[in-house]
C-alpha positions as CSV (number, residue, x, y, z in Angstrom):
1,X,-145.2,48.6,-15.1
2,X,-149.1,49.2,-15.7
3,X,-150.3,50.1,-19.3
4,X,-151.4,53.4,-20.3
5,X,-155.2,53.9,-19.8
6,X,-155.7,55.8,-22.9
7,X,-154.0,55.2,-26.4
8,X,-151.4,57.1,-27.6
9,X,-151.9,59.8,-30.3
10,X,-149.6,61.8,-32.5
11,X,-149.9,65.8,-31.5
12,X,-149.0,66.8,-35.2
13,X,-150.2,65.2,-38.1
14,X,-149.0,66.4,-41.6
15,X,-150.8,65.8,-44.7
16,X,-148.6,66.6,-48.0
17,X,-150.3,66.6,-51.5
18,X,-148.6,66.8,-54.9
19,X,-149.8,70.2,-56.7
20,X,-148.4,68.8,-60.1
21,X,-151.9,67.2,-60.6
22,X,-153.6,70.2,-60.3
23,X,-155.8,71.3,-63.5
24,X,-154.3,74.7,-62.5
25,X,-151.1,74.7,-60.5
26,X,-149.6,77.9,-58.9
27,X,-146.6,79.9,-59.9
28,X,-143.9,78.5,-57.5
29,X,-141.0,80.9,-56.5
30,X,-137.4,80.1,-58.1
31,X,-135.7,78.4,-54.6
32,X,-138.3,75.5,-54.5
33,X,-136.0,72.8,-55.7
34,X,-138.1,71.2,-58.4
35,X,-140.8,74.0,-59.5
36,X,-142.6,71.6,-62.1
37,X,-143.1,69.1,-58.4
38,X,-144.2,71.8,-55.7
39,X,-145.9,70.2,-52.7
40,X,-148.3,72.2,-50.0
41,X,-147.6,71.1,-46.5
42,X,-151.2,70.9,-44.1
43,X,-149.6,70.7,-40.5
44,X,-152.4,70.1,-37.1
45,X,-151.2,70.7,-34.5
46,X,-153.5,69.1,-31.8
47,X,-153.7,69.6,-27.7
48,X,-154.3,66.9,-25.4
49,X,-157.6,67.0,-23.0
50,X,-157.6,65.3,-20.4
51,X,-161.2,65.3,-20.2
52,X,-161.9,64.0,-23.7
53,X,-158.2,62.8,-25.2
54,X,-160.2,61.2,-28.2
55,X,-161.7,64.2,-29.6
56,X,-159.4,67.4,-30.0
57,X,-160.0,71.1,-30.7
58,X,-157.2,72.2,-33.6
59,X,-155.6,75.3,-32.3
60,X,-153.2,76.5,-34.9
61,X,-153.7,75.3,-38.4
62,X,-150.4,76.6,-41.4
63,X,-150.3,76.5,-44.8
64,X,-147.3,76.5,-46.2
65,X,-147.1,77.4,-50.2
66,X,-144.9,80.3,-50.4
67,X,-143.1,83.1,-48.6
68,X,-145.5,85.9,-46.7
69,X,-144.8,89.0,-49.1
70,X,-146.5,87.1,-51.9
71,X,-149.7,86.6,-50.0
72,X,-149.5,90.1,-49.5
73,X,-148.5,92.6,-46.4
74,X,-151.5,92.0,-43.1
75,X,-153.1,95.6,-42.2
76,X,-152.2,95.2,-38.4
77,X,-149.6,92.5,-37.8
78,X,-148.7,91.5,-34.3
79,X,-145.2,91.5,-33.4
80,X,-143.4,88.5,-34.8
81,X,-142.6,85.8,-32.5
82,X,-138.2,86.1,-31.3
83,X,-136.0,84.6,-32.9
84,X,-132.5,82.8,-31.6
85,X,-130.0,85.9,-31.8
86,X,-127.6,84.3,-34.4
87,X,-130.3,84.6,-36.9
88,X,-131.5,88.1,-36.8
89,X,-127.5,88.7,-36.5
90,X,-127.4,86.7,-40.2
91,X,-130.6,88.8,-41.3
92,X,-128.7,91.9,-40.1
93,X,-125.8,91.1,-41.8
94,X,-127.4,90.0,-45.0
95,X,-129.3,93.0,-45.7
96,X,-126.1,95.1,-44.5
97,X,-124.8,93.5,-47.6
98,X,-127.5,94.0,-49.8
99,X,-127.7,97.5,-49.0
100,X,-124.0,98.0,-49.7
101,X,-124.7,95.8,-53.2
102,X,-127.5,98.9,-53.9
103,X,-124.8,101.8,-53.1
104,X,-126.0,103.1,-50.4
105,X,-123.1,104.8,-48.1
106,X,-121.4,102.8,-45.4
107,X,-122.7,104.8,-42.3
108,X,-126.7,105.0,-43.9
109,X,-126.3,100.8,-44.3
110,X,-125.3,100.6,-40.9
111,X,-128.0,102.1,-39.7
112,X,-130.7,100.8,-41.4
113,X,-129.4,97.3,-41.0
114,X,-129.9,97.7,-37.2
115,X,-133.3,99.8,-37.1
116,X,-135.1,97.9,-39.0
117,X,-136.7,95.0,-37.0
118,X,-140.3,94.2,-38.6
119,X,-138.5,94.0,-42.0
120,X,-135.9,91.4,-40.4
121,X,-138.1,89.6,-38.7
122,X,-140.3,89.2,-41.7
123,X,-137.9,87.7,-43.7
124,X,-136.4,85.1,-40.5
125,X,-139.8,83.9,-40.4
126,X,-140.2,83.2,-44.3
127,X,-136.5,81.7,-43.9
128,X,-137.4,79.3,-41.0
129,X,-140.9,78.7,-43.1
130,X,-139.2,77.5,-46.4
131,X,-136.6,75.9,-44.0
132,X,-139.7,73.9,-42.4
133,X,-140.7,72.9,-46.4
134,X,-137.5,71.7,-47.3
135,X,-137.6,73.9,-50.5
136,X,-134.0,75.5,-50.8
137,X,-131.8,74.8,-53.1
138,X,-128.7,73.1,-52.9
139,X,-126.3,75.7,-53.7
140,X,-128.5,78.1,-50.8
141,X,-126.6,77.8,-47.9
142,X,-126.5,79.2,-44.9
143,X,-129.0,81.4,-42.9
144,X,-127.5,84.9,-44.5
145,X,-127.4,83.4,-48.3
146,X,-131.2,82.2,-47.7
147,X,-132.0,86.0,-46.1
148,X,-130.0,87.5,-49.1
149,X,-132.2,84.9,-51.3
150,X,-135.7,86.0,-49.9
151,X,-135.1,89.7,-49.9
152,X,-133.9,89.6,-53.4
153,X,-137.0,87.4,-54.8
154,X,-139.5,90.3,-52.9
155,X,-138.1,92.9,-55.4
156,X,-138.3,95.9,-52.8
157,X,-134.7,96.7,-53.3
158,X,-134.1,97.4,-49.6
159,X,-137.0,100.2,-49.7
160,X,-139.0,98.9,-47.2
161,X,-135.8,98.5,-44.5
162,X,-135.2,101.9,-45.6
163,X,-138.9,102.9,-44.8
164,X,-138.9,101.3,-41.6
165,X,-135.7,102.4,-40.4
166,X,-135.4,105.6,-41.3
167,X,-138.9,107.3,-41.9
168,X,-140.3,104.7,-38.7
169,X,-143.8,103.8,-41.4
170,X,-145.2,100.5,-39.7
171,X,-144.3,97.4,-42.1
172,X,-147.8,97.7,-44.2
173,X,-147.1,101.2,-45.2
174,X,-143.7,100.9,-45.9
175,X,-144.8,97.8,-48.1
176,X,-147.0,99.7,-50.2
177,X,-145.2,102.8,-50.6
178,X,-142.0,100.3,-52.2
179,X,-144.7,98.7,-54.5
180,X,-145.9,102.1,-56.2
181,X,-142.4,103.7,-56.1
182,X,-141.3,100.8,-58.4
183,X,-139.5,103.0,-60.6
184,X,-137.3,104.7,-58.0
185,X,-133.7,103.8,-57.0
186,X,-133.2,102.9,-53.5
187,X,-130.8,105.8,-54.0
188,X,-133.2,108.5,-55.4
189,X,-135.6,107.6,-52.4
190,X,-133.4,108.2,-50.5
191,X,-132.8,111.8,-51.7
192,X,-136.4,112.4,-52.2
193,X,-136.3,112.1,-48.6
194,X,-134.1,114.2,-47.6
195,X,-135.4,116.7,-49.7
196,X,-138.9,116.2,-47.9
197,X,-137.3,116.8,-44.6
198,X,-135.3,119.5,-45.5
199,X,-138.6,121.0,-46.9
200,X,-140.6,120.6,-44.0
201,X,-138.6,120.4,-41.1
202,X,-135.5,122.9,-41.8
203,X,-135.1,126.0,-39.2
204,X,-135.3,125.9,-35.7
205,X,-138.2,124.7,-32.9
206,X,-141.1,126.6,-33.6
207,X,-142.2,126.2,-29.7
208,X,-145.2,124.8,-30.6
209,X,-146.4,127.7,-32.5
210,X,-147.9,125.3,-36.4
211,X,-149.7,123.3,-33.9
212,X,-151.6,126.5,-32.1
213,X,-152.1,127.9,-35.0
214,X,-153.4,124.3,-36.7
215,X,-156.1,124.2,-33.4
216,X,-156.5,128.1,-34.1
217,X,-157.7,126.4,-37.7
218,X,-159.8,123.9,-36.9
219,X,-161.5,125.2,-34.6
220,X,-163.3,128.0,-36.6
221,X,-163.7,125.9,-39.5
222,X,-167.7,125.5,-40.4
223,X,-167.8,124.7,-44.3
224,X,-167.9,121.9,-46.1
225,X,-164.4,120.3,-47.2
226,X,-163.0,119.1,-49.9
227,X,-160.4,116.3,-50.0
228,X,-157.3,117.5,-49.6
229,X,-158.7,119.6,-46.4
230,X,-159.8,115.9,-45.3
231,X,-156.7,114.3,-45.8
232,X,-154.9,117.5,-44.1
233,X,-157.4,116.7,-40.9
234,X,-156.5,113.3,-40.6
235,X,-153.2,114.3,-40.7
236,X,-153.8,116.5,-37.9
237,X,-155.4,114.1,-35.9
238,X,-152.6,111.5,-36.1
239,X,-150.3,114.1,-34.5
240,X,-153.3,115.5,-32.1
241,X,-153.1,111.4,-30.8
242,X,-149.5,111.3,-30.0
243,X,-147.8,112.2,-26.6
244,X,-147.6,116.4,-27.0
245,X,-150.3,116.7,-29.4
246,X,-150.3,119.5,-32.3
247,X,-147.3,121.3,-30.6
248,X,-145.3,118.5,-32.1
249,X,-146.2,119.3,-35.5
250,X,-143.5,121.3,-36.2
251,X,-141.2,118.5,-34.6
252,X,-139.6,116.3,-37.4
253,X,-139.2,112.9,-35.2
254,X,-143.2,113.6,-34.0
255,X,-144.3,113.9,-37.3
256,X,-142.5,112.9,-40.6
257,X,-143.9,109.3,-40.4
258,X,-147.4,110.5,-40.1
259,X,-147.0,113.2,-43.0
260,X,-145.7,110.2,-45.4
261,X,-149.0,107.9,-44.4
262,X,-151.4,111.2,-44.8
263,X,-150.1,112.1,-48.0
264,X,-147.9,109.1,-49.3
265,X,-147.9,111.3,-53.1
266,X,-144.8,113.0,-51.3
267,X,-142.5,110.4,-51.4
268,X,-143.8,108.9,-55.1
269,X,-144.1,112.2,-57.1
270,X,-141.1,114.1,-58.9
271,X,-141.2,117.2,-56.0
272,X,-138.6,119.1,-57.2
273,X,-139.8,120.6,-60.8
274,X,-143.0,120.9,-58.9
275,X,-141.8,122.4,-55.6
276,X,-139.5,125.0,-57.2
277,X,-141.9,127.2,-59.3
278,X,-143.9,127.4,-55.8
279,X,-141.3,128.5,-53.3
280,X,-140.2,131.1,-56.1
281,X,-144.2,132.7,-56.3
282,X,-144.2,132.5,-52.2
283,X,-141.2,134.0,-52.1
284,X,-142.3,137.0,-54.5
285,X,-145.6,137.5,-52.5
286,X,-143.3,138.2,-49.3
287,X,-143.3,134.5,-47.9
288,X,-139.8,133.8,-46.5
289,X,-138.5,130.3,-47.4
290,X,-138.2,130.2,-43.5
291,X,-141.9,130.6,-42.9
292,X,-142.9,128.2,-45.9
293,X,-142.5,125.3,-43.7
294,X,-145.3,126.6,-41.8
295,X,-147.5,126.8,-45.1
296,X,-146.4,123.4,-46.0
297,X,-147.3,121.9,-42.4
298,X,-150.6,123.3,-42.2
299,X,-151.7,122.5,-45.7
300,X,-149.1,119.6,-47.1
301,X,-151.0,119.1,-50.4
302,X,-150.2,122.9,-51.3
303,X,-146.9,121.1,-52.9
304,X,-148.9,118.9,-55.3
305,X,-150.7,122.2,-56.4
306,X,-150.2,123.1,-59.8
307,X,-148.9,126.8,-59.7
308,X,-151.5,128.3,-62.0
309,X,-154.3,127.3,-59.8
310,X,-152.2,129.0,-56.9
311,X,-152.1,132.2,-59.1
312,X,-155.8,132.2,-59.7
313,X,-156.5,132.0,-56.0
314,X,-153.9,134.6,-54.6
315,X,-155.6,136.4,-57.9
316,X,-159.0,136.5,-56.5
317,X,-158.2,138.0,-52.8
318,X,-156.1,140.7,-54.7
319,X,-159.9,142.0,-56.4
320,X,-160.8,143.7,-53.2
321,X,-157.7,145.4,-52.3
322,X,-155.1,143.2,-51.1
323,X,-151.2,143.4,-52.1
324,X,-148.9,141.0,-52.6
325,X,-147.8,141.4,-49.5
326,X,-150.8,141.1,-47.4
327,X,-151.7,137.6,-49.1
328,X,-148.2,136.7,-48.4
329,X,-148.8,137.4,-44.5
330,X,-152.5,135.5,-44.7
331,X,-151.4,132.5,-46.3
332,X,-148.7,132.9,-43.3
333,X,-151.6,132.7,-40.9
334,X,-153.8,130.7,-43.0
335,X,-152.8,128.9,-45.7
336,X,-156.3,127.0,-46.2
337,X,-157.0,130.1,-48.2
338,X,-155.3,127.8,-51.1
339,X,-158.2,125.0,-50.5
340,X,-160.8,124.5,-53.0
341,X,-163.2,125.0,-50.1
342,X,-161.8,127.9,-48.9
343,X,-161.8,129.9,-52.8
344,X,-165.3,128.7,-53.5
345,X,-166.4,130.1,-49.9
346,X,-164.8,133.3,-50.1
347,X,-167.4,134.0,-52.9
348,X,-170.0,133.5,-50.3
349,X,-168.1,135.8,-47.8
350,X,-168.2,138.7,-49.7
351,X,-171.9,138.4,-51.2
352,X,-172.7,137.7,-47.6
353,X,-171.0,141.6,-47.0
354,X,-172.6,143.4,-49.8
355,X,-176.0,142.3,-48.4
356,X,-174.9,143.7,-45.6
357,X,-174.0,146.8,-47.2
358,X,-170.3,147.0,-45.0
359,X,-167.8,148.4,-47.7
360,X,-165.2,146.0,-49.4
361,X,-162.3,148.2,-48.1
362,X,-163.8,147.1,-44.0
363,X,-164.6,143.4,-45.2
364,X,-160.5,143.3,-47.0
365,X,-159.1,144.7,-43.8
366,X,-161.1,141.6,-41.5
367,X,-160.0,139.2,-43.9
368,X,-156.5,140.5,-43.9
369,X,-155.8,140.7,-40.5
370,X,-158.6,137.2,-39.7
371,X,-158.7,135.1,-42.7
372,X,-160.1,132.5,-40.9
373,X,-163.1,134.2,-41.4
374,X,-163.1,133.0,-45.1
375,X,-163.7,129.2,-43.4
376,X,-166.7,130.3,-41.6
377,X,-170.2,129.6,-43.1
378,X,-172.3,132.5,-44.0
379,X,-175.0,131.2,-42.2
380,X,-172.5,131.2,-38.8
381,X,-171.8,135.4,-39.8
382,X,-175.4,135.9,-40.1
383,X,-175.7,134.9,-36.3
384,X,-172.8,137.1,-35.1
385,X,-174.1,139.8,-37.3
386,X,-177.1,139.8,-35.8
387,X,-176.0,139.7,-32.1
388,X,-174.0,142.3,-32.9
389,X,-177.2,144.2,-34.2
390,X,-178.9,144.1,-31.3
391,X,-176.3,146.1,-29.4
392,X,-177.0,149.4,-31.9
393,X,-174.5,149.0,-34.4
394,X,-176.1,149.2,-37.6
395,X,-174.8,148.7,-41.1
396,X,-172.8,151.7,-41.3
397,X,-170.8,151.0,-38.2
398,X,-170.6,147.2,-38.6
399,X,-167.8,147.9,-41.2
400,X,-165.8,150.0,-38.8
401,X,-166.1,147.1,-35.8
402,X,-165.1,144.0,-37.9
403,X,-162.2,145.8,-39.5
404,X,-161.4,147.3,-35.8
405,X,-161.8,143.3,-34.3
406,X,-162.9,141.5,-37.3
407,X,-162.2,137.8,-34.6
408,X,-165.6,139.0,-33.1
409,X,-167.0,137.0,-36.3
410,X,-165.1,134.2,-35.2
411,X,-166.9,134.0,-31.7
412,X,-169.8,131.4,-30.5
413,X,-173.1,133.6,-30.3
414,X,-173.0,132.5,-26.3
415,X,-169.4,133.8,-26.0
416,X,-170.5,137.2,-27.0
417,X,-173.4,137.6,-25.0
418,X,-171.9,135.8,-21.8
419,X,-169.3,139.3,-22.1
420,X,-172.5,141.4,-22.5
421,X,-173.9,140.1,-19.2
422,X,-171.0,140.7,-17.9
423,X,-170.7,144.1,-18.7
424,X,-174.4,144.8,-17.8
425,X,-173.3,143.2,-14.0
426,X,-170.7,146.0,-14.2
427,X,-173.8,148.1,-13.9
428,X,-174.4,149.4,-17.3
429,X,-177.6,149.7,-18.8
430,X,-178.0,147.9,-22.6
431,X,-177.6,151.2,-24.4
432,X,-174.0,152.4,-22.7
433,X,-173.0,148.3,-23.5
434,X,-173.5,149.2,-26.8
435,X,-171.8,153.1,-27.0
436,X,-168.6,150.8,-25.0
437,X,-168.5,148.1,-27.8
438,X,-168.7,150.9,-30.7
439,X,-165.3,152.2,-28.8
440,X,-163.8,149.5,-28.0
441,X,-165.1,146.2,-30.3
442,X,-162.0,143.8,-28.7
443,X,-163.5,144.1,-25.2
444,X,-166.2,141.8,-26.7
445,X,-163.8,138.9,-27.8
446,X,-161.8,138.4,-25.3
447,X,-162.0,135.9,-22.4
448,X,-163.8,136.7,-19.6
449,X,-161.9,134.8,-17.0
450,X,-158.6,135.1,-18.8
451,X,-159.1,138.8,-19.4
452,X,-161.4,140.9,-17.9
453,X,-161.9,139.5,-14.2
454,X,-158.0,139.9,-14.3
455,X,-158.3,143.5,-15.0
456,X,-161.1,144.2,-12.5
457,X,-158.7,142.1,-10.2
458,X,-155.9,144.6,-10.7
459,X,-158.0,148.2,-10.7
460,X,-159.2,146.6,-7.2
461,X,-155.4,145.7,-6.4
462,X,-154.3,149.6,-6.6
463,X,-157.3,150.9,-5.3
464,X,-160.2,151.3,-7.3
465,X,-163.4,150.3,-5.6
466,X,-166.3,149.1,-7.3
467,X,-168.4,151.7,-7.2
468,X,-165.9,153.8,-9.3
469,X,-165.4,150.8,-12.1
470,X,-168.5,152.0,-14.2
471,X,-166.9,155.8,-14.4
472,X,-163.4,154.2,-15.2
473,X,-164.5,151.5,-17.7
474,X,-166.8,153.9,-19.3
475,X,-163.7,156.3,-20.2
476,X,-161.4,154.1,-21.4
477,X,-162.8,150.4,-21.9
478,X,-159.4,149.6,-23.8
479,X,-158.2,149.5,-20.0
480,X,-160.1,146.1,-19.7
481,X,-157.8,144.3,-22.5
482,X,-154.9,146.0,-21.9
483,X,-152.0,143.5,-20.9
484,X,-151.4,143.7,-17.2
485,X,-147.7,142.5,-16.9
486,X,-146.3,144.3,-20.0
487,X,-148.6,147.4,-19.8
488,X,-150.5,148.6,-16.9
489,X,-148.3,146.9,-13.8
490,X,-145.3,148.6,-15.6
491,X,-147.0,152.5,-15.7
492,X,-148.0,151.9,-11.9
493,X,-144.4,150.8,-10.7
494,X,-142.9,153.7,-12.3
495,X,-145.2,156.3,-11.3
496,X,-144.3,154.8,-7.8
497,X,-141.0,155.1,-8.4
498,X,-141.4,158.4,-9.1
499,X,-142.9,159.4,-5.8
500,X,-146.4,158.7,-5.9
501,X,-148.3,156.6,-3.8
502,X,-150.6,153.6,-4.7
503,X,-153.4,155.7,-3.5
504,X,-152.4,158.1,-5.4
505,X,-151.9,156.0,-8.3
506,X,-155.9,154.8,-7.8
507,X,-157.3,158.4,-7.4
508,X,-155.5,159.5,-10.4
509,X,-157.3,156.5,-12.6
510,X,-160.5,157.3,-10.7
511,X,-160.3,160.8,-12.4
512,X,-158.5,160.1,-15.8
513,X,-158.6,156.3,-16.2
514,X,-156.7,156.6,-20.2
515,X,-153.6,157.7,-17.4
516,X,-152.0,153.7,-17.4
517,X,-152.8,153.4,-21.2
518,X,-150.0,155.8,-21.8
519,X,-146.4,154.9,-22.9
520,X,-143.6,155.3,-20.3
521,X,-141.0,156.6,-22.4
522,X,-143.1,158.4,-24.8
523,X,-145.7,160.1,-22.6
524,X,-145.0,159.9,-18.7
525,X,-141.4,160.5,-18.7
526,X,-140.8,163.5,-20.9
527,X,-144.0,164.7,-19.5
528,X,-142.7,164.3,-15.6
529,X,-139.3,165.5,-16.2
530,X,-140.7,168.9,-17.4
531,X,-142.9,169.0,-15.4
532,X,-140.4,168.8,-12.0
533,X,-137.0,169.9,-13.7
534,X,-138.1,172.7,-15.8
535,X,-141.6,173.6,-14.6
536,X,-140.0,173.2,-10.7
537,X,-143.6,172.1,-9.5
538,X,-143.5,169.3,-7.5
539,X,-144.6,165.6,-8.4
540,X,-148.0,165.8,-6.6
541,X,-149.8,168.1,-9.2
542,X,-150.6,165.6,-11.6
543,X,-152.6,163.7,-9.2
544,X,-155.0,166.5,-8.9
545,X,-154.8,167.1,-13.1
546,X,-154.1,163.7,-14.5
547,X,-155.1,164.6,-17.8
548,X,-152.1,167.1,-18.2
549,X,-150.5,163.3,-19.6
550,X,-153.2,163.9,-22.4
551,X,-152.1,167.0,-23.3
552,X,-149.2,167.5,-26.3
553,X,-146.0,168.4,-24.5
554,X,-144.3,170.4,-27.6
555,X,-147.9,172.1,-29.1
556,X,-149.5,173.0,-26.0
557,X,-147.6,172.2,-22.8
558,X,-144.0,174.0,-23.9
559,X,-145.5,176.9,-25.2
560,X,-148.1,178.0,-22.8
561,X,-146.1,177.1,-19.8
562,X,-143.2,179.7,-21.5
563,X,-146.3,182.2,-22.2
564,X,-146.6,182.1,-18.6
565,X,-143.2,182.3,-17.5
566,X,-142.4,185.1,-19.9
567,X,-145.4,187.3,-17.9
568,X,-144.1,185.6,-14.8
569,X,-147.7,184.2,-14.0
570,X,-148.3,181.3,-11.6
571,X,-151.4,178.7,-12.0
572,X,-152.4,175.5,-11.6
573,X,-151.9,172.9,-14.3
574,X,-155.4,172.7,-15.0
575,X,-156.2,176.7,-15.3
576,X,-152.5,176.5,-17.7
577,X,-154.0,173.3,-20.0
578,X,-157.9,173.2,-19.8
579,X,-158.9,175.9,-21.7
580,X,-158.8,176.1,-25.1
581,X,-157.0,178.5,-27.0
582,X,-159.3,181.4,-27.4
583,X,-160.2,181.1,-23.5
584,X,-156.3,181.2,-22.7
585,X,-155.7,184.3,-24.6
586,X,-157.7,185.9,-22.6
587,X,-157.0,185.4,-19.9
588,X,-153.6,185.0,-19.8
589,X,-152.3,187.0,-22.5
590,X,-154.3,190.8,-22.7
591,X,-152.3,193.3,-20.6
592,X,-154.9,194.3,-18.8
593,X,-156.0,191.1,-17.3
594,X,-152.2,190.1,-16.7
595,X,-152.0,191.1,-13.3
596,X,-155.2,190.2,-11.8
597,X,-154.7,186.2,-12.9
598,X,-151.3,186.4,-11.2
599,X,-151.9,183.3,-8.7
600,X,-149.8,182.6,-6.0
601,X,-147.1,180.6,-5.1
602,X,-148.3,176.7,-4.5
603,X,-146.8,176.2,-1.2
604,X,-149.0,179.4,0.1
């Protein structure tokens, strides 16, 4: 048998040193067997090349003094190496039993014991580590006693299984949250828990309703922040990251891990002596303990709030107007209005206003029904303002428009004037742009694709041509952000219904375009049934008088139809409504014209 070309090498070599002689030797933990004698353990592992088996490369050096915790917890850990299934079975059991030994409940020990696997896996691997020394005691037997020994000496009192289990915080956080929450049970975290969820999460799916109105939030935010607004951010862009994005944020499984690492205060502060005296002032400014979820979603560090600063903000909206009520429903919609950021702008806001001369009662009814527009910067109203200027609405009417549509403040400068070009390609000249947006403000923030092309899509759809739309539009602009499935497709099926054709329909709009802004049951039933059952004219007059649905059925149409009737006199709808009251006297009511108005029968 030939010799081996090359001599042979150990693969590991292992270099032990006595600590004892140390000028300063380290704390050892109580399971080395002779703490006054600790030894550290250098192990090499080395690789064999084949090119060069001389000279090797290290690849893994350890250092072996004490158990990981002490060295303290790694920011991003990779996932532990497997271990044989009897041992995690023994770590399972172990701190099943431990959990017991701490009181908590049967079914809750159960189920942290078996979700826990970071937490089990870190304490194998110290096991298998001090195993490797040769440290344990004699009287430390078996793998479970030596788990039970090592979760004991960390002093986390089954926190951080709890943590990982049940809250899902990565092994770092849950770490750190066990250190600073010294004080607390095991048991009374658990309950503070709870009491977060219950807090938080209680009530039904919102449909995704926090997380639009979170984007609705950030989006039109353009101040400077404080920190809590920072911290409420990052919050939001945890959840943002995550599969479903903001519409989660009202889901409990999405999102209770990431409010605890955003705002780890909840789970180390006494909540309830602070949480109480807030619900009760929500509650009393017409916030519904169902709705305060919401508040506490979209602004989480509202519950750390001391409840006299709370006061001395809801204090300050009330100086121009507000109720208790209407801050109630802002917070609702806003709840940033709490913010330091927020407060201190709102100053800003309302000097911005009086410069612009627009009355405090137009500026409290835009904040009421947009408080968003108390996280705008003055200098992004200024713009609007301006473009909104340029159209012919001075000072004096700028108060009506932002109370009328006060999101127009809300909206990029290139928004607005993208719906201005649009309306100029509709044929209108920049002066009727302007006398369109003094009626009808809303036309001017909504979306052009989403809104308006729809509506020109649907006037086309029925009928009305393009050369009619100026005539139509310019009548009754609110016809452009009318809803078409819940408002004006509804009036055109039942007017069909009723007998009238679709060209009908789109000669009658040509004419009297407010006709499909009118309620159904308010306006064009009563109005038709009178007008057929009692009246006994057929259907087909309104199409040539549309605006007899403008007219009031009990003040003018009842009583000058039975003025007629009683002088048995026959006319048209518009001779019977379009003059006005002096006109139709008379005419219709001096004896000596009585007879000469008689008109005939409508089928002559």
């Amino acid at each position: 048998m030939s010799s081996p070309k090359f001599l042979s090498i150990p693969t590991t070599l292992t270099l032990t040193i006595n600590l004892s002689s140390s000028l300063n030797p380290p704390k050892t933990p109580p399971f080395f067997p002779n703490p006054s004698n600790p030894t550290l353990t250098l192990k090499l592992h080395l690789t064999q090349n084949p090119k060069n088996p001389f000279f090797h490369k290290p690849t893994k050096t350890h250092l072996h003094l004490h158990p990981p915790l002490l060295a303290g917890p790694p920011t991003a850990p990779p996932p532990p190496p497997e271990h044989p299934p009897e041992q995690v079975l023994a770590a399972q059991e172990a701190v099943l039993e431990l959990l017991r030994e701490f009181g908590v409940s049967e079914e809750e020990a159960v189920f942290v014991s078996l979700n826990c696997p970071r937490y089990l896996r870190m304490l194998v691997d110290g096991v298998v580590e001090l195993d490797e020394l040769g440290v344990w005691r004699e009287e430390v037997v078996g793998f479970k006693e030596k788990v039970k020994c090592l979760a004991k000496e960390k002093g986390d009192d089954g926190k951080v299984a709890f943590l990982e289990s049940v809250v899902g915080l990565s092994l770092s956080s849950a770490m750190n949250i066990a250190r600073h929450s010294s004080a607390e049970t095991l048991l009374g975290l658990i309950d503070k828990v709870k009491y977060v969820k219950e807090i938080f999460f209680s009530g039904s799916n919102d449909g995704g309703l926090i997380g639009k109105n979170a984007r609705r939030m950030m989006i039109h935010l353009s101040i400077p922040i404080d920190e809590d607004l920072q911290q409420t951010l990052s919050f939001f862009e945890k959840i943002a990251a995550r599969r479903g994005g903001l519409d989660m944020l009202g889901s409990e499984d999405a999102t209770f891990r990431y409010l605890v690492e955003s705002f780890p205060r909840v789970l180390l502060l006494s909540l309830e002596p602070r949480m109480t005296p807030v619900v009760e002032y929500l509650e009393i400014i017409g916030v519904h303990k169902e709705i305060m979820r919401s508040i506490f979603l979209l602004f989480p560090p509202v519950i750390f709030c001391n409840i006299k600063v709370i006061k001395s903000r809801v204090l300050a909206l009330k100086e121009f107007g507000l109720e208790d009520n209407d801050v109630g429903r802002m917070l609702m919609k806003y709840p940033w209005i709490l913010s330091t950021s927020i407060h201190d702008n709102f100053k800003e806001v309302l000097s911005f206003f009086d410069i612009e001369k627009v009355p405090r009662t137009s500026v409290g009814c835009a904040i009421r029904s947009w408080p968003h527009i108390l996280g705008c910067s003055t200098s992004t109203l200024k713009v609007m303002v301006e473009q909104i200027n340029e159209l012919g609405i001075t000072s004096k009417k700028l108060g009506q428009v932002i109370s009328r549509s006060p999101q127009l403040l809300l909206r990029k400068p290139k928004e607005f004037l993208q719906v201005v070009s649009f309306m100029e390609g509709l044929g209108f000249d920049k002066e009727t742009v302007g006398t369109i947006f003094g009626r009808c403000p809303e036309l001017f923030a909504a979306s052009i694709e989403r809104t308006l092309r729809r509506k020109l899509d649907f006037l086309a759809s029925i009928g009305v041509s393009k050369v009619h739309l100026p005539r139509v539009i310019k009548k009754y602009p609110e016809l452009l952000v009318s809803d078409t499935d819940k408002t004006l497709l509804p009036r055109v099926k039942y007017l069909m219904k009723k007998g009238l054709s679709r060209r009908d329909i789109a000669f009658m709009v040509r004419r009297f375009s407010p006709l499909l802004g009118y309620s159904i049951e308010e306006v064009l039933r009563p109005k038709l049934e009178f007008l057929v059952n009692t009246m006994e004219k057929p259907i087909t007059e309104v199409v040539e008088y549309p605006r007899y649905f403008s007219y009031s059925l009990e003040k003018k149409i009842k009583p000058r139809y039975f003025v007629l009737k009683g002088k048995n006199i026959e006319c048209s709808l518009k001779d019977m409504l379009a003059k006005n009251d002096d006109e139709f006297a008379v005419e219709f009511m001096s004896a000596e014209n009585m007879l000469a108005t008689s008109a005939p029968p409508i089928d002559q």
